[in-house]
N, CA, C and O atoms as a CHARMM CRD file, in Angstrom:
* protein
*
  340
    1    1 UNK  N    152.33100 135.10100 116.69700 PROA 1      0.00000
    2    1 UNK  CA   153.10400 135.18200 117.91500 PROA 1      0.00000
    3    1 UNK  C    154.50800 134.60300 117.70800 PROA 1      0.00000
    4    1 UNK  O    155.51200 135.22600 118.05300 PROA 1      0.00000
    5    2 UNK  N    154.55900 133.10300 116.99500 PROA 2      0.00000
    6    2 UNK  CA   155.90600 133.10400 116.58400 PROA 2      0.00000
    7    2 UNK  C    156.47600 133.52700 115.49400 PROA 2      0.00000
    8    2 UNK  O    157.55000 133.05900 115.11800 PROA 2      0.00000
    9    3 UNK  N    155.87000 134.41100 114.88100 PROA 3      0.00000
   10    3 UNK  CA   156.62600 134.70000 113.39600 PROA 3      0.00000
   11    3 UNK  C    157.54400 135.86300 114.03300 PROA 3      0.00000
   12    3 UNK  O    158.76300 135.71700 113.94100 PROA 3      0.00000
   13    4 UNK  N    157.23600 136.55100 114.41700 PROA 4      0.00000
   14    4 UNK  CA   158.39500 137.85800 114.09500 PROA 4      0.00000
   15    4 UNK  C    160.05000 137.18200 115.12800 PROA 4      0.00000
   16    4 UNK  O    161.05700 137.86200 114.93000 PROA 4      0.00000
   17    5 UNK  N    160.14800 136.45600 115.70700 PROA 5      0.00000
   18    5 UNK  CA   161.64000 136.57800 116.55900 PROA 5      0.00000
   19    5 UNK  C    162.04500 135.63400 115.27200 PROA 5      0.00000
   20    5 UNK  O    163.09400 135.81700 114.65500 PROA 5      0.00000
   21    6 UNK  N    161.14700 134.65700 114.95300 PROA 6      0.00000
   22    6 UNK  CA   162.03200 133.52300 113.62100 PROA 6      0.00000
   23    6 UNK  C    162.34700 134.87700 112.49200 PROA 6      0.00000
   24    6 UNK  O    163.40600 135.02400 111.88300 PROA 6      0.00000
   25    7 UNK  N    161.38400 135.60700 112.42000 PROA 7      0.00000
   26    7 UNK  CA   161.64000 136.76300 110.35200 PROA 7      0.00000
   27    7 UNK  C    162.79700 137.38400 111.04700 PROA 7      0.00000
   28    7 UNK  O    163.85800 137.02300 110.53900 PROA 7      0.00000
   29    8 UNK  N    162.90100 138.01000 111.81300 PROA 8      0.00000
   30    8 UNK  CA   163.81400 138.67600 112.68200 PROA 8      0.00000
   31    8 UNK  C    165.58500 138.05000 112.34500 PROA 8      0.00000
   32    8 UNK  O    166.67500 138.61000 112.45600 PROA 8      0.00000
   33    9 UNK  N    165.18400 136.64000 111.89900 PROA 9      0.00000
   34    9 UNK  CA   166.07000 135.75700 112.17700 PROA 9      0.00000
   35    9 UNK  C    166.54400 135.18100 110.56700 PROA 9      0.00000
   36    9 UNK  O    167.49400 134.63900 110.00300 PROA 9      0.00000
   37   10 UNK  N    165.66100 135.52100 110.38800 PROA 10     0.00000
   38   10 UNK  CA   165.86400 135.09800 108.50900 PROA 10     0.00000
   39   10 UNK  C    164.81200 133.46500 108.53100 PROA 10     0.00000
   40   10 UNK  O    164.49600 133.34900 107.34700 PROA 10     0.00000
   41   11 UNK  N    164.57500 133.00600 108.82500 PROA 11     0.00000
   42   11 UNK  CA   163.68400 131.69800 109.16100 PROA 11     0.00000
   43   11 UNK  C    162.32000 131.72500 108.75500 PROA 11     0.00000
   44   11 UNK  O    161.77400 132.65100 109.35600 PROA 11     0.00000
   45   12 UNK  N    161.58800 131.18100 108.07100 PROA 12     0.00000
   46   12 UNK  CA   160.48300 131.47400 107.46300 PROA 12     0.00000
   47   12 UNK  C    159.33600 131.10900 109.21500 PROA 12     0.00000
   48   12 UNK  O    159.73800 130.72100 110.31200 PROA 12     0.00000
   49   13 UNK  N    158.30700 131.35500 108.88700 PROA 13     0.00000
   50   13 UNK  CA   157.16100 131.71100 110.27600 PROA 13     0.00000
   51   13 UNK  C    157.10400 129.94100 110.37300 PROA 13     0.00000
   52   13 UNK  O    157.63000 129.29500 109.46600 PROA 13     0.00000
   53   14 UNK  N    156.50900 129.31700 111.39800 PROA 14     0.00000
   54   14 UNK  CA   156.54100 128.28100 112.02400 PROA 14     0.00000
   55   14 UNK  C    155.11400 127.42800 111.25100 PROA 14     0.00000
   56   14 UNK  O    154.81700 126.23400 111.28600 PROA 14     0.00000
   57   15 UNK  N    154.64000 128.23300 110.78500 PROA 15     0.00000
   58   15 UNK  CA   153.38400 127.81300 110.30700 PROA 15     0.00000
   59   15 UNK  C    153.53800 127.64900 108.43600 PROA 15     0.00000
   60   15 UNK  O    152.75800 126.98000 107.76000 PROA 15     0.00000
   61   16 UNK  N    154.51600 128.29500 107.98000 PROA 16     0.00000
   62   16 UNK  CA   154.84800 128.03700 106.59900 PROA 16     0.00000
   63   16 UNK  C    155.74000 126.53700 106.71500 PROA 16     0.00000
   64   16 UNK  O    156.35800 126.21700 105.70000 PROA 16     0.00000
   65   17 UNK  N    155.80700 125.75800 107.73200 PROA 17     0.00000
   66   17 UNK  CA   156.09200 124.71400 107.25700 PROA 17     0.00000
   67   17 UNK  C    154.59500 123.98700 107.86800 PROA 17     0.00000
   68   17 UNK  O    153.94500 123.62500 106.88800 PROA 17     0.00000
   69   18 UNK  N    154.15000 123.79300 108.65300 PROA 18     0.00000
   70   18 UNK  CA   153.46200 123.13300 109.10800 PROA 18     0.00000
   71   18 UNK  C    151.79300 123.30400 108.84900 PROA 18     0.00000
   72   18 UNK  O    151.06000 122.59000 109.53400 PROA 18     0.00000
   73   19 UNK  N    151.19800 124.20600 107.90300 PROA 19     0.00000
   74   19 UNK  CA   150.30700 124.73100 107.46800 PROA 19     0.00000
   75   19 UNK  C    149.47000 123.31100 106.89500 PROA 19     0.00000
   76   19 UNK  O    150.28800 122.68700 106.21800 PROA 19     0.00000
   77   20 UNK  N    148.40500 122.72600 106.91700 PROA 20     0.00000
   78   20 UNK  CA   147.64900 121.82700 106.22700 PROA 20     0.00000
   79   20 UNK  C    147.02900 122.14800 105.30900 PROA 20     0.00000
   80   20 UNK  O    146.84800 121.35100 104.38900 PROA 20     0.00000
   81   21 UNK  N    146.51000 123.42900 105.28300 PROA 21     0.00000
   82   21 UNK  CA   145.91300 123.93200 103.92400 PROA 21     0.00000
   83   21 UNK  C    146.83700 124.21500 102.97100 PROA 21     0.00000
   84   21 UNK  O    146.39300 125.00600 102.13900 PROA 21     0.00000
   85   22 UNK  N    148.09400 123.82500 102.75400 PROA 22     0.00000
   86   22 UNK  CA   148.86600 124.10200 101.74200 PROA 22     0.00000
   87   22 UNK  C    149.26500 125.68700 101.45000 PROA 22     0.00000
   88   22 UNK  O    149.70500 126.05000 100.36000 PROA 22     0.00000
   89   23 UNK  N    149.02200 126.71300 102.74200 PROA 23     0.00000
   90   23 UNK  CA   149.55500 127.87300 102.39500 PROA 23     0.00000
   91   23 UNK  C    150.59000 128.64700 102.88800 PROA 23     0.00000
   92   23 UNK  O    150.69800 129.56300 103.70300 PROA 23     0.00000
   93   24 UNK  N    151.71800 127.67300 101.76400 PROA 24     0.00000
   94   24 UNK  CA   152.90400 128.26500 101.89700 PROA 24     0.00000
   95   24 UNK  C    154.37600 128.87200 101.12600 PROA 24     0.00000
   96   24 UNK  O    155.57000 128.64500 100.93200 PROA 24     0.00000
   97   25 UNK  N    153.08900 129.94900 100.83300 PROA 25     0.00000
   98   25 UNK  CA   154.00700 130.83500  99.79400 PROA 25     0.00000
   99   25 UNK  C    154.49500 132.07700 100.69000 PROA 25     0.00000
  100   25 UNK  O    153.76900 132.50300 101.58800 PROA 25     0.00000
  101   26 UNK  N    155.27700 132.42800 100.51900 PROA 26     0.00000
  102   26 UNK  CA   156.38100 133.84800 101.66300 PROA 26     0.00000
  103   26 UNK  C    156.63200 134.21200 100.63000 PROA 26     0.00000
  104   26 UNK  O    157.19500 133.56100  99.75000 PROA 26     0.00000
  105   27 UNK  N    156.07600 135.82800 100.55100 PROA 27     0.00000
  106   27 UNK  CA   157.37300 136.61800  99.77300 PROA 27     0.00000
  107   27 UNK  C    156.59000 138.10200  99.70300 PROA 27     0.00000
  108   27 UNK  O    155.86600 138.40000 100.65300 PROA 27     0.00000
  109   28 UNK  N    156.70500 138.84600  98.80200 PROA 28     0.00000
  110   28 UNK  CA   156.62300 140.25400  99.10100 PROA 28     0.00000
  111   28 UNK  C    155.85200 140.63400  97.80100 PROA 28     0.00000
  112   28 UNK  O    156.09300 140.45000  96.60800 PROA 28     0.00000
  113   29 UNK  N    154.45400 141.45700  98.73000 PROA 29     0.00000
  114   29 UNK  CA   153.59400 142.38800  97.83800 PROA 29     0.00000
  115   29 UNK  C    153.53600 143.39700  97.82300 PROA 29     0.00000
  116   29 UNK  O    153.69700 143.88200  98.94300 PROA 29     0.00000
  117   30 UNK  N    153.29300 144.41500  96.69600 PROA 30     0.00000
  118   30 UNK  CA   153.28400 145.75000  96.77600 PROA 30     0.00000
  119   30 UNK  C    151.78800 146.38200  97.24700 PROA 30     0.00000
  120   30 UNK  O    151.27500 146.53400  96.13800 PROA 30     0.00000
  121   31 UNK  N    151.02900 146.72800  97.98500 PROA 31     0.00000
  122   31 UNK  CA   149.81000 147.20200  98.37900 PROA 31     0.00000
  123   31 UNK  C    149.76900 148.53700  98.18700 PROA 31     0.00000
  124   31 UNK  O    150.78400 149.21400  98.02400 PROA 31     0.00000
  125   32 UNK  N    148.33300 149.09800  98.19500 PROA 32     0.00000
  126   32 UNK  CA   148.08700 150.66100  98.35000 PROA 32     0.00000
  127   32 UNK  C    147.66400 150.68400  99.79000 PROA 32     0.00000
  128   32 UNK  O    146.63900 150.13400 100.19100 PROA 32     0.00000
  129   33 UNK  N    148.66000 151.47200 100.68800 PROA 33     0.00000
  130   33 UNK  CA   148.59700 151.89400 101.97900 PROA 33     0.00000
  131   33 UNK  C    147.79100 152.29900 102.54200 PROA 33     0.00000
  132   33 UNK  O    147.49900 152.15900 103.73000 PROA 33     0.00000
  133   34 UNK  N    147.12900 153.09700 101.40900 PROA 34     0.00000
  134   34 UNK  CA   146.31300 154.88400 102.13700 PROA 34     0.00000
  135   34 UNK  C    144.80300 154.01500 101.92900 PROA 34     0.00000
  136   34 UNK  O    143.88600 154.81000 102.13400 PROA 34     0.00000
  137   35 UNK  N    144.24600 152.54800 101.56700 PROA 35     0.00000
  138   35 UNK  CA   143.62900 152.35400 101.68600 PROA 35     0.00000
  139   35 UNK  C    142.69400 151.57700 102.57600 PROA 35     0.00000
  140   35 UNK  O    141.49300 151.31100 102.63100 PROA 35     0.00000
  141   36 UNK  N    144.04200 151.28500 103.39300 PROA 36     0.00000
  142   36 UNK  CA   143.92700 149.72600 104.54200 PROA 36     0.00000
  143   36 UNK  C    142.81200 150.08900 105.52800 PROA 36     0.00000
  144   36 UNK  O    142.33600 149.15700 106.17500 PROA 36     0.00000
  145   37 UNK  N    142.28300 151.46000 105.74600 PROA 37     0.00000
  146   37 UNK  CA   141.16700 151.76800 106.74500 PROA 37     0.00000
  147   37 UNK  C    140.05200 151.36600 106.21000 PROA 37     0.00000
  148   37 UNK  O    139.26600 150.55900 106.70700 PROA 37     0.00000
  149   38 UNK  N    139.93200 152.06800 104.90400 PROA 38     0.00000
  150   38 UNK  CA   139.00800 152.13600 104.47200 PROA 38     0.00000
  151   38 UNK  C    138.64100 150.63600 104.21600 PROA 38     0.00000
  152   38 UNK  O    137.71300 150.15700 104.86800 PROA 38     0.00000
  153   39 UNK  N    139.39100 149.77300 103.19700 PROA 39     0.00000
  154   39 UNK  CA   139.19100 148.17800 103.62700 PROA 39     0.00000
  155   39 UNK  C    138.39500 147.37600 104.69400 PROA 39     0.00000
  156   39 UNK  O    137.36600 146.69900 104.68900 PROA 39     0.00000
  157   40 UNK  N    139.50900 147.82500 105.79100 PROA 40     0.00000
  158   40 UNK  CA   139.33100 147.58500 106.96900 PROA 40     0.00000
  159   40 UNK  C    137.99100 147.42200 107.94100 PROA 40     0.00000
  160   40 UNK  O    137.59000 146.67600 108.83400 PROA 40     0.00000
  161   41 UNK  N    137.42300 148.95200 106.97000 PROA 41     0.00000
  162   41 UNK  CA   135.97200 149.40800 107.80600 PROA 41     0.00000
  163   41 UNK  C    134.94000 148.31800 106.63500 PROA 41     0.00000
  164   41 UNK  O    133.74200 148.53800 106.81400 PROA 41     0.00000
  165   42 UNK  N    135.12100 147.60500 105.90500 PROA 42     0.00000
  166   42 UNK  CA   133.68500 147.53900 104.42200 PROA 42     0.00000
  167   42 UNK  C    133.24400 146.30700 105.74800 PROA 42     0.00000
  168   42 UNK  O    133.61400 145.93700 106.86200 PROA 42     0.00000
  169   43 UNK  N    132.16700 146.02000 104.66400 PROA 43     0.00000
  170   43 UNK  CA   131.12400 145.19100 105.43700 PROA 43     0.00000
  171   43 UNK  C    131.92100 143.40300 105.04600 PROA 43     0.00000
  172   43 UNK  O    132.41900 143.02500 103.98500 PROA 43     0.00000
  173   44 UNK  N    131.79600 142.79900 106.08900 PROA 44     0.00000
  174   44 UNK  CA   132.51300 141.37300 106.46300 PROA 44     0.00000
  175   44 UNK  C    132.58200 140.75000 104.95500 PROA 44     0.00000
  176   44 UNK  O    133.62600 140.22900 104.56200 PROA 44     0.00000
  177   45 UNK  N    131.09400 140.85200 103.89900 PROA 45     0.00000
  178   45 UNK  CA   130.55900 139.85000 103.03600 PROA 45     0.00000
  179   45 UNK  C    131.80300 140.47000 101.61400 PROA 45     0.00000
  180   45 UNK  O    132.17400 139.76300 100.67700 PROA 45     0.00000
  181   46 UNK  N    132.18100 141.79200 101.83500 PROA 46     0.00000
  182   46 UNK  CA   133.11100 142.22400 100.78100 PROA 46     0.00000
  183   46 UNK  C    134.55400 142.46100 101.12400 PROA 46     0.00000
  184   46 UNK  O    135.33200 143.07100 100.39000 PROA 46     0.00000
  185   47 UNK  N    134.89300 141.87900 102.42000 PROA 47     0.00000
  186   47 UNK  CA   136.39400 141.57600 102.94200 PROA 47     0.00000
  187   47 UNK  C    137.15200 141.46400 101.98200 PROA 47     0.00000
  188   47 UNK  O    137.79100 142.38000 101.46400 PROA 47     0.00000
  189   48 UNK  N    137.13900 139.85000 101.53300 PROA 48     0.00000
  190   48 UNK  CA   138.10000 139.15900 100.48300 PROA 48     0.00000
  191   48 UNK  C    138.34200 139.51500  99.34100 PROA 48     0.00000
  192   48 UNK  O    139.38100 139.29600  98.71800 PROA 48     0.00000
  193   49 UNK  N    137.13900 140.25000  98.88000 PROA 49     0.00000
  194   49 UNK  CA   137.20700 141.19900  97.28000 PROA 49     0.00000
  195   49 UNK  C    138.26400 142.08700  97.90100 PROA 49     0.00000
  196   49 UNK  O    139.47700 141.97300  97.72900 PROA 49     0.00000
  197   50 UNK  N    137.64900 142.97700  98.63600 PROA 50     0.00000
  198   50 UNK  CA   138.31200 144.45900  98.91000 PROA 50     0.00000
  199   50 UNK  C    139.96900 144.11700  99.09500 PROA 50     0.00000
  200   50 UNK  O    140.88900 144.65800  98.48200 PROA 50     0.00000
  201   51 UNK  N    140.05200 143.19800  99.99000 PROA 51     0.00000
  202   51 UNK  CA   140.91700 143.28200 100.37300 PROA 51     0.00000
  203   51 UNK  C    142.02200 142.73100  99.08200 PROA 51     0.00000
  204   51 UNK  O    143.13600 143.24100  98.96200 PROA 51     0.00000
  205   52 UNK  N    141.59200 141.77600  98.28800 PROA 52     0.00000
  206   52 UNK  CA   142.82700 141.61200  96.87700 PROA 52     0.00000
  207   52 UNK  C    142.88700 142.77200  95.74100 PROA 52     0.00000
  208   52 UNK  O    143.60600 142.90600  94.75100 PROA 52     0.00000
  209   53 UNK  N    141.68400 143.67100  96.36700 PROA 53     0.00000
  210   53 UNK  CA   141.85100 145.44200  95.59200 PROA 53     0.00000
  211   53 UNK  C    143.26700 146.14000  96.20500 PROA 53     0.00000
  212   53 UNK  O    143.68300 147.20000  95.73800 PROA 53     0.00000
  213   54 UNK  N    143.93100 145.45900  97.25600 PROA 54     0.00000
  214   54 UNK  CA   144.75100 146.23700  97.63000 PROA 54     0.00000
  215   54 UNK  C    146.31000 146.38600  97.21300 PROA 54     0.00000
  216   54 UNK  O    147.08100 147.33000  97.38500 PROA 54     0.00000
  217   55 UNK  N    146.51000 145.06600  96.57800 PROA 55     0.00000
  218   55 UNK  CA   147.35200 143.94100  96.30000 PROA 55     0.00000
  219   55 UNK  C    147.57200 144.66300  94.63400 PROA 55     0.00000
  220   55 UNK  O    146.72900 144.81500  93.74900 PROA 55     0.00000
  221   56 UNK  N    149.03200 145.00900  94.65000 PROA 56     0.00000
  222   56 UNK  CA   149.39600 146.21500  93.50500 PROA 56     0.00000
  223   56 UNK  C    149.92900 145.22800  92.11000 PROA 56     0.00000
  224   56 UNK  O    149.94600 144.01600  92.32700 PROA 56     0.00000
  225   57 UNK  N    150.23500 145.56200  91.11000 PROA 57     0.00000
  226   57 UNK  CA   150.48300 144.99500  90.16400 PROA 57     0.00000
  227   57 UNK  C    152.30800 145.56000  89.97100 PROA 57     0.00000
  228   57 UNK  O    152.58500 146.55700  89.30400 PROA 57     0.00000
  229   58 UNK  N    153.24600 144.81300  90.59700 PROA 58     0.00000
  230   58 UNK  CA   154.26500 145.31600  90.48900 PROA 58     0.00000
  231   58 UNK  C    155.37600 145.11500  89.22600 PROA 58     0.00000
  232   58 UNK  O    156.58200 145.36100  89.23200 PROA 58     0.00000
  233   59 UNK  N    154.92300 144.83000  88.64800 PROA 59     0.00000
  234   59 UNK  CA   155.55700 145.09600  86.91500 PROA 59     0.00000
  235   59 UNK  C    154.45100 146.39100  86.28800 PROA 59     0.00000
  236   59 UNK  O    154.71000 146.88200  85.18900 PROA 59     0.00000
  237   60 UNK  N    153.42900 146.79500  86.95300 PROA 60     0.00000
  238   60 UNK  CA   152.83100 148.06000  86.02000 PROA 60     0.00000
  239   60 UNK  C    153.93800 149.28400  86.54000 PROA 60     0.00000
  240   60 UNK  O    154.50800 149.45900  87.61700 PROA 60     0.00000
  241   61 UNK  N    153.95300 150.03000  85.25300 PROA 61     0.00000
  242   61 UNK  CA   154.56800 151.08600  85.42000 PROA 61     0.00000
  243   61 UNK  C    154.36800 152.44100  86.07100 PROA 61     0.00000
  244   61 UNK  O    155.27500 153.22000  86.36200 PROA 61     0.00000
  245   62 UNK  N    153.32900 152.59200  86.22600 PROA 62     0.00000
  246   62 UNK  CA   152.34100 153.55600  87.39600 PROA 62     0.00000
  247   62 UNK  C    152.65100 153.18100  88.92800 PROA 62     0.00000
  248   62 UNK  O    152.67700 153.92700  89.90700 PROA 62     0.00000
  249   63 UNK  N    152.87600 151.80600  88.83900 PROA 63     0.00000
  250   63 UNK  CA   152.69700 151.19500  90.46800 PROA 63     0.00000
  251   63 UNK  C    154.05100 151.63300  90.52100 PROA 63     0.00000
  252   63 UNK  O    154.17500 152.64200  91.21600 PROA 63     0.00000
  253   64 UNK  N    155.23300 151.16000  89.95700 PROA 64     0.00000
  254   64 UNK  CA   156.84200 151.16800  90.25800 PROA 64     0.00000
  255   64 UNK  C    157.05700 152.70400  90.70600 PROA 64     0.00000
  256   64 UNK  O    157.61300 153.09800  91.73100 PROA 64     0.00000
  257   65 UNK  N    156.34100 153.64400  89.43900 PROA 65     0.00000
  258   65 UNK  CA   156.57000 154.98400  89.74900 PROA 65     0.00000
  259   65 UNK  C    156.22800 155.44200  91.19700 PROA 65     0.00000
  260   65 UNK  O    157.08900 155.98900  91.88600 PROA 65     0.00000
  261   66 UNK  N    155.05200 155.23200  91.62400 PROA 66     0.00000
  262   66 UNK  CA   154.87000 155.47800  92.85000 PROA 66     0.00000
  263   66 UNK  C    155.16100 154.57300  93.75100 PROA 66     0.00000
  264   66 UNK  O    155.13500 155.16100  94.83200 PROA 66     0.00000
  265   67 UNK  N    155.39500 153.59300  93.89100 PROA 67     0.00000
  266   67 UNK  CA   156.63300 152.77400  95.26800 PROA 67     0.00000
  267   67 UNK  C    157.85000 153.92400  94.63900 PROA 67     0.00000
  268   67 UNK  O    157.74900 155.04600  95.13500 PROA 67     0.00000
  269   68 UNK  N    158.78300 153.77300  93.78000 PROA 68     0.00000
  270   68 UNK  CA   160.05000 154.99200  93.82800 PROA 68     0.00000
  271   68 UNK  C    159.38400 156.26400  94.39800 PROA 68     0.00000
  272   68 UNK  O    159.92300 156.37800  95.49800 PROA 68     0.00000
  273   69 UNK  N    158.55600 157.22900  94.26400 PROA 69     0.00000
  274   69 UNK  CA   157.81500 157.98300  94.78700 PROA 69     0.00000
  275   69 UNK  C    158.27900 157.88600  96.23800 PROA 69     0.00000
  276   69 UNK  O    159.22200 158.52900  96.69800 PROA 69     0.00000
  277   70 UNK  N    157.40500 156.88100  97.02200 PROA 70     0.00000
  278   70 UNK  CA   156.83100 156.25900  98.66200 PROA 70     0.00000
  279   70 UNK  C    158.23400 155.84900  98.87700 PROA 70     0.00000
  280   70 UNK  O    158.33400 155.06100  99.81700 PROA 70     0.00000
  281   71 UNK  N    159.28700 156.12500  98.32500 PROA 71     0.00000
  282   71 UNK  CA   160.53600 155.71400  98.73700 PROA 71     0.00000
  283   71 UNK  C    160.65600 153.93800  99.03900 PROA 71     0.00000
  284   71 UNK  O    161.39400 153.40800  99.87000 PROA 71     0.00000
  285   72 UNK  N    159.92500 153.41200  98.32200 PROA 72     0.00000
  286   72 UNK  CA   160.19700 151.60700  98.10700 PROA 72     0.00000
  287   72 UNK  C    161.76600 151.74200  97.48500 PROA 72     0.00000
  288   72 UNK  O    162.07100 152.54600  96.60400 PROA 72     0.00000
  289   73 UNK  N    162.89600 150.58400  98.26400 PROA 73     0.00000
  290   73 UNK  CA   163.82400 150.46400  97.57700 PROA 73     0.00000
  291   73 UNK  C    163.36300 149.12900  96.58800 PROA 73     0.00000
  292   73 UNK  O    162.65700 148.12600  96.68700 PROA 73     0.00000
  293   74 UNK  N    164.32800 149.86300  95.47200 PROA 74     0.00000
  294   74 UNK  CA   164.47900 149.19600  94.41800 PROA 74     0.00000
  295   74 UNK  C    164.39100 147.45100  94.60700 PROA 74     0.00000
  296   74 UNK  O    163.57300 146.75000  94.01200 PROA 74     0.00000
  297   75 UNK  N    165.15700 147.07900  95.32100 PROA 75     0.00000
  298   75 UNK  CA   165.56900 145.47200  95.79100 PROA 75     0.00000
  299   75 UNK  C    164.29500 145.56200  96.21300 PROA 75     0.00000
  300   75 UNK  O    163.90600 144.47900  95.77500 PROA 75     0.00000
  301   76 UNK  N    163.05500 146.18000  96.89400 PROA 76     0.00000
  302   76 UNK  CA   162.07400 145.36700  97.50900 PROA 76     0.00000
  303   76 UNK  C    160.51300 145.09700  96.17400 PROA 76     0.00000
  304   76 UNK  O    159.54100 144.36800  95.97800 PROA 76     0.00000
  305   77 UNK  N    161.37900 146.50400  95.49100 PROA 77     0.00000
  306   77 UNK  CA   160.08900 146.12900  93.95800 PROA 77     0.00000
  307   77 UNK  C    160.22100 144.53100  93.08000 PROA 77     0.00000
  308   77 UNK  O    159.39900 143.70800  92.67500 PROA 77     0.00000
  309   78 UNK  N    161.79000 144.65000  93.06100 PROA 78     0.00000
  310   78 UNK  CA   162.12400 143.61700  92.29200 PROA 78     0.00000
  311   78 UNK  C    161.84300 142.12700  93.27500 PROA 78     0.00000
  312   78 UNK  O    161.40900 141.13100  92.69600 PROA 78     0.00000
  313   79 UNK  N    162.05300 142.09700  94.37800 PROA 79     0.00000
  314   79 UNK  CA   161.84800 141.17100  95.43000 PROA 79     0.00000
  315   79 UNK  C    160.04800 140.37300  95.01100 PROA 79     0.00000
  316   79 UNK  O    159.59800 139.22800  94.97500 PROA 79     0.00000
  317   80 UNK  N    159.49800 141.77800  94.76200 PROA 80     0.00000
  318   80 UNK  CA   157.55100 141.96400  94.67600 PROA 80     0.00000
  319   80 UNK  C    157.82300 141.22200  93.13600 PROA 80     0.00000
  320   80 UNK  O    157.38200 140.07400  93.06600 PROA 80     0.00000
  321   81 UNK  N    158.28300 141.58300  92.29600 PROA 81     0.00000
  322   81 UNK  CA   158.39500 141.10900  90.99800 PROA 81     0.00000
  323   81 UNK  C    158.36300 138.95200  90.64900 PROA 81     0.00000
  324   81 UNK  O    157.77500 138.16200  89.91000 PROA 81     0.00000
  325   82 UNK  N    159.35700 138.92200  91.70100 PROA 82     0.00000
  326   82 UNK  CA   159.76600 137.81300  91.59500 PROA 82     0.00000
  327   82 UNK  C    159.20800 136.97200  92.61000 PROA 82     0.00000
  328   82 UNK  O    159.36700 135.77400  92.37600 PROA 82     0.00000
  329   83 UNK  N    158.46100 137.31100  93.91200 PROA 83     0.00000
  330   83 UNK  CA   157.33700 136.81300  94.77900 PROA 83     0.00000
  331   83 UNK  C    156.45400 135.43500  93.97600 PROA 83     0.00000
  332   83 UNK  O    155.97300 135.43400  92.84300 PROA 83     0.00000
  333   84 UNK  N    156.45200 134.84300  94.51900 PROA 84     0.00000
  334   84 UNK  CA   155.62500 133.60300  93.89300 PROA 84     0.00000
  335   84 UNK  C    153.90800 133.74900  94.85000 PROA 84     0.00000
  336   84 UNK  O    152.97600 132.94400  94.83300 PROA 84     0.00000
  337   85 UNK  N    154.03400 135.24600  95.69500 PROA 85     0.00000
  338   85 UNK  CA   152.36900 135.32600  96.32200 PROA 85     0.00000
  339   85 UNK  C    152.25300 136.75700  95.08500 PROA 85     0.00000
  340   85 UNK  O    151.20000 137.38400  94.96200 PROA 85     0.00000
């Protein structure tokens, strides 16, 4: 609820400072899109697997080809490159 008027703003979300579990890394992943339903629908106990199946390898050369493909600008691959999530 408060993240988007702060990102909006350039300001990291309200909870990347104040987080107790220590999770506070911001930055940018490359995912496979066309799979988020299907994810979405698996059974609760294979969530967390499935869901880091989605999470792209953005230095492979297959992945870059298709973000340029999906029209990813360049600045947001390299952005994914240099992401510390």
């Amino acid at each position: 609820m408060l993240c988007f008027p702060r990102l909006e703003t350039g300001q990291p979300p309200a909870c990347f400072h104040s987080c107790v579990g220590r999770i506070r890394y911001l930055g940018v992943l490359l995912y496979d899109g066309d799979r988020i339903q299907e994810i979405a629908s698996c059974d609760e106990s294979e969530l967390v697997t499935k869901q880091r199946e989605l999470i792209q390898n953005p230095f492979a050369p297959e992945v870059i080809a298709q973000a340029e493909k999906d029209g990813v600008n360049t600045s947001v691959i390299e952005a994914a490159q240099k992401s510390p999530v």
